[in-house]
C-alpha positions as CSV (number, residue, x, y, z in Angstrom):
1,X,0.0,0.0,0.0
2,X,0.9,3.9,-1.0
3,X,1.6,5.9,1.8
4,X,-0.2,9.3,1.1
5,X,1.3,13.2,0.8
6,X,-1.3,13.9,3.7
7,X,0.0,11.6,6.7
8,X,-1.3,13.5,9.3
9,X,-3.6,12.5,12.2
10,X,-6.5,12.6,12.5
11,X,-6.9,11.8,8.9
12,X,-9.9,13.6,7.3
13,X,-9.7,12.3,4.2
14,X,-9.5,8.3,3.6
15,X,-6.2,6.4,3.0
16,X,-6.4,6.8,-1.1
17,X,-6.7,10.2,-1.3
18,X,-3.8,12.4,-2.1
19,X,-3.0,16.2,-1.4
20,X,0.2,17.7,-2.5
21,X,1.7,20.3,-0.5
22,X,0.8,23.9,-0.7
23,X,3.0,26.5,-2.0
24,X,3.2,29.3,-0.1
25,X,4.5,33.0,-0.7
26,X,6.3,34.8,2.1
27,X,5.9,38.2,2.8
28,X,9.1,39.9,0.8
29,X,9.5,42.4,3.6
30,X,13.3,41.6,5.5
31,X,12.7,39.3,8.7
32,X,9.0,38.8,8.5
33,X,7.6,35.0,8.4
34,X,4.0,35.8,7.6
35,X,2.2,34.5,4.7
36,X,2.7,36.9,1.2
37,X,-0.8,37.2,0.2
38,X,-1.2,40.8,-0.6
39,X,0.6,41.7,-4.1
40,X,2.4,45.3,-4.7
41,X,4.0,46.6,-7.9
42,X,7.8,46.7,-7.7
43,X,7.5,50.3,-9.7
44,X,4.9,52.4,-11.9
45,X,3.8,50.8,-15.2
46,X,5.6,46.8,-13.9
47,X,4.8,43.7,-14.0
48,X,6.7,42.9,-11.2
49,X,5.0,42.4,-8.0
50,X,6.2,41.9,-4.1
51,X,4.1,39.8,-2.1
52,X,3.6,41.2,1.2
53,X,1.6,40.6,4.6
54,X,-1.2,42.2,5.6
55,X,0.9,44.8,7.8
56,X,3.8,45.2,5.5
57,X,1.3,46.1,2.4
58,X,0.1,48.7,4.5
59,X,3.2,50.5,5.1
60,X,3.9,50.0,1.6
61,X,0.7,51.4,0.4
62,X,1.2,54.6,2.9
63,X,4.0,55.6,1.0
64,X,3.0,54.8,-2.4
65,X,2.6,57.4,-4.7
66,X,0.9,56.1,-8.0
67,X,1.9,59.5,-10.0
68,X,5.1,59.7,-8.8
69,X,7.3,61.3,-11.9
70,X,4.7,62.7,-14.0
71,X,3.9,65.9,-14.8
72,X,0.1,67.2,-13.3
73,X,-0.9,66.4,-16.5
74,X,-0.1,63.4,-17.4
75,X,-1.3,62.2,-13.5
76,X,-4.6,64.1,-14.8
77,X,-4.4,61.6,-18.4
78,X,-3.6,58.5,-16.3
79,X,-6.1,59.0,-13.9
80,X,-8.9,59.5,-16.6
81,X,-7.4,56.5,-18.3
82,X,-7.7,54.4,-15.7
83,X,-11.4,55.6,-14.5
84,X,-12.7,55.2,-18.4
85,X,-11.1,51.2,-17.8
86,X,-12.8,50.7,-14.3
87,X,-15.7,51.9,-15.5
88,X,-17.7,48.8,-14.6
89,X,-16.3,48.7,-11.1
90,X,-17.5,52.6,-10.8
91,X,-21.6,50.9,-11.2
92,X,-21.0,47.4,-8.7
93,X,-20.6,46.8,-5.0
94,X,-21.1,49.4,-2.8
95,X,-20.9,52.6,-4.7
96,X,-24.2,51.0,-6.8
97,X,-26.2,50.3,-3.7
98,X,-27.0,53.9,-2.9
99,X,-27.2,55.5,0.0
100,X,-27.1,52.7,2.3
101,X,-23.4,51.8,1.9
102,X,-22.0,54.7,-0.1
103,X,-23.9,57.9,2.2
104,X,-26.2,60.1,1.3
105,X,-24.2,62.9,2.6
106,X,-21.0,61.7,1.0
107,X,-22.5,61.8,-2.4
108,X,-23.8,65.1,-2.3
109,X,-20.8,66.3,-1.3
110,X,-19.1,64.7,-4.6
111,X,-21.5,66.3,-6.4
112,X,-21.3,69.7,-5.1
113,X,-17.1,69.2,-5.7
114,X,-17.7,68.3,-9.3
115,X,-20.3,71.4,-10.1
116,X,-18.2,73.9,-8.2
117,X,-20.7,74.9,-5.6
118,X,-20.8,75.6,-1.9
119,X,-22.6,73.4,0.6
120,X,-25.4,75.7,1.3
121,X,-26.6,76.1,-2.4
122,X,-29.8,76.7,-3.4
123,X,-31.7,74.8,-6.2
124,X,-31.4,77.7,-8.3
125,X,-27.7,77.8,-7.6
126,X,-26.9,74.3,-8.8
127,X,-29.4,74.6,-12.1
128,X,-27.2,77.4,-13.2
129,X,-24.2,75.6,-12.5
130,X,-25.5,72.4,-14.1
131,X,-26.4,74.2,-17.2
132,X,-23.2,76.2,-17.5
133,X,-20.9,73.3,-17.2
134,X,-22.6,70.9,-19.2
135,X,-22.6,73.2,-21.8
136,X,-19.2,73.9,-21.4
137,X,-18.0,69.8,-21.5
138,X,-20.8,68.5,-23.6
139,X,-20.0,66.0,-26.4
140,X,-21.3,67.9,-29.6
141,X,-19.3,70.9,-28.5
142,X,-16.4,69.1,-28.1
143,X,-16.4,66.0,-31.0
144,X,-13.5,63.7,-30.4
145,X,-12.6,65.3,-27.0
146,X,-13.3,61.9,-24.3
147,X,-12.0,64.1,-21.4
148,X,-14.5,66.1,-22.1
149,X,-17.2,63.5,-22.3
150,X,-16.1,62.0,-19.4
151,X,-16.8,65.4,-17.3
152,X,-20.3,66.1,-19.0
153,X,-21.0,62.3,-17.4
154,X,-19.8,63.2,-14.3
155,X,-21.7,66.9,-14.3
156,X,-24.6,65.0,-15.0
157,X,-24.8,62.1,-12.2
158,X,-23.7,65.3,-9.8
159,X,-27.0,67.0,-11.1
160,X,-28.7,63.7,-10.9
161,X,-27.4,64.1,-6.8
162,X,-28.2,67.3,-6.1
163,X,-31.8,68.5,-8.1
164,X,-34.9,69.2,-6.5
165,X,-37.5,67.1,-7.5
């Protein structure tokens, strides 16, 4: 008879099954002996990843600067690039279960950022500021321009937010 790969006790499994070991990933951080689960890019735009522990890939993270390098508009181009391919994580989750999860006060305050406006404006106040900036970013003013469509989208879901109805 075989001796199996799992010859532990107590022996969950009957005598003919057969598990190989596990690979496992340590954390990359010096002296650490956790387990590597959490994955962080070696630099901007690479492939290459560390593998780091839960408390290790926070102390990365805290001093990770994504745009490190590039000019405010390039970060600005990147940024937009990377929103227009995450667009279907941007309508999942939490952000598309309303106001339960995402706030109803944290939302209104994103849309009073993106229209420019104070927190005590009135209804008149964000019509006027609705109007002028989707005229100002909308698509058949600006044909070709996806930076520009982008922001009429987002002037849009902000008026969406904030109108009286």
């Amino acid at each position: 008879m075989r001796r199996s790969k799992a010859s532990t006790f107590p022996r969950w499994n009957g005598y003919e099954s057969e598990r190989d070991p596990i690979q496992v990933r340590m954390c990359d951080h010096d002296g650490c002996d956790n387990k590597g689960e959490f994955p962080a890019p070696k630099s901007p735009d690479s492939r290459d990843k560390w593998q780091f522990c839960e408390f290790h890939i926070t102390e990365f993270n805290k001093n990770w600067n994504y745009f490190e390098g590039l000019s405010k508009d390039e970060a600005f181009k990147r940024a937009q690039e990377d929103m227009r391919t995450a667009r279907g994580y941007a309508s999942s989750g939490a952000y598309d279960m309303g106001e339960e999860t995402y706030g109803k006060d944290r939302r209104r305050s994103d849309a009073l950022d993106i229209l420019d406006l104070e927190e005590d404006a009135t209804a008149a106040e964000v019509k006027t500021a609705y109007r002028r900036m989707a005229k100002l970013y909308h698509p058949d003013t600006n044909l070709g321009d996806s930076d520009a469509a982008i922001k009429f989208q987002q002037v849009s879901a902000a008026y969406e937010v904030l109108k009286v109805k």
